[in-house]
N, C-alpha and C positions, 0 to 999 in steps of 0.2 A: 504494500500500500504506500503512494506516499503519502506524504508531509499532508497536502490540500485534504486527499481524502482523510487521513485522521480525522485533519479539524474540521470537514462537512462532518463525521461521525461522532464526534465531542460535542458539535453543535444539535446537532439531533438531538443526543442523549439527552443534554442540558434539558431543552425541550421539553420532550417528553416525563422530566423528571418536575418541571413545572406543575404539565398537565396534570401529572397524578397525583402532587400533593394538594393544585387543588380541586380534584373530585373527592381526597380522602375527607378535606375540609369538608367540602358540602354534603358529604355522606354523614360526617360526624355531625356535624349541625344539625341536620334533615333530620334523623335517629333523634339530637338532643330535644329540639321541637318536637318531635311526635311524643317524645316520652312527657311530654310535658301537656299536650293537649290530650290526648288520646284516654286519659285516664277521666276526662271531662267530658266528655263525648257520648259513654255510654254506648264505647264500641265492646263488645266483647273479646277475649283472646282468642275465644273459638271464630269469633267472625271474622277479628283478622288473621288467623290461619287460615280460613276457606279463601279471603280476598289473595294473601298471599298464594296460593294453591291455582287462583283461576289466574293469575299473571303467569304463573310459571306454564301454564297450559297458552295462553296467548302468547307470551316472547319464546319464542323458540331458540332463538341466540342467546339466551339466559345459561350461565353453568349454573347446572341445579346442585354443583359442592357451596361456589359462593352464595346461590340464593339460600341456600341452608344455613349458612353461618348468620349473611345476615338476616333469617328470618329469627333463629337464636338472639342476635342481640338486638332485635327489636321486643321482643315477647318479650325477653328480660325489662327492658327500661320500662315495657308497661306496667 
């Protein structure tokens, strides 16, 4: 590789390392909000396990290991 490609490749990474800290941010937030309303709401755990349940049947691009974990820490925070 040279030199230029490296730093196209540093540059990307950089990037992308942007991007992802901030979807962890609004995943964390998103999560800290719901745990905060959701218990007002008058949703049930069971209902939102079924809602979680009908998404994973609708996104098909969804990894059902991640929608697993975070359906875990969403049930938790409620």
């Amino acid at each position: 590789m040279s030199e230029r490609d490296i730093n196209d490749l540093r540059n990307r990474i950089a990037i992308q390392d942007k991007v992802i800290e901030h979807l962890v941010i609004r995943s964390e937030l998103s999560l800290h909000l719901l745990s905060a309303v959701l218990p007002t709401s008058g949703l049930t755990s069971e209902s939102a396990k079924q809602k979680i349940e009908q998404f994973k049947c609708l996104s098909s691009a969804v990894s059902i290991e991640t929608l697993e974990i975070e359906k875990r820490k969403l049930l938790n925070a409620i």
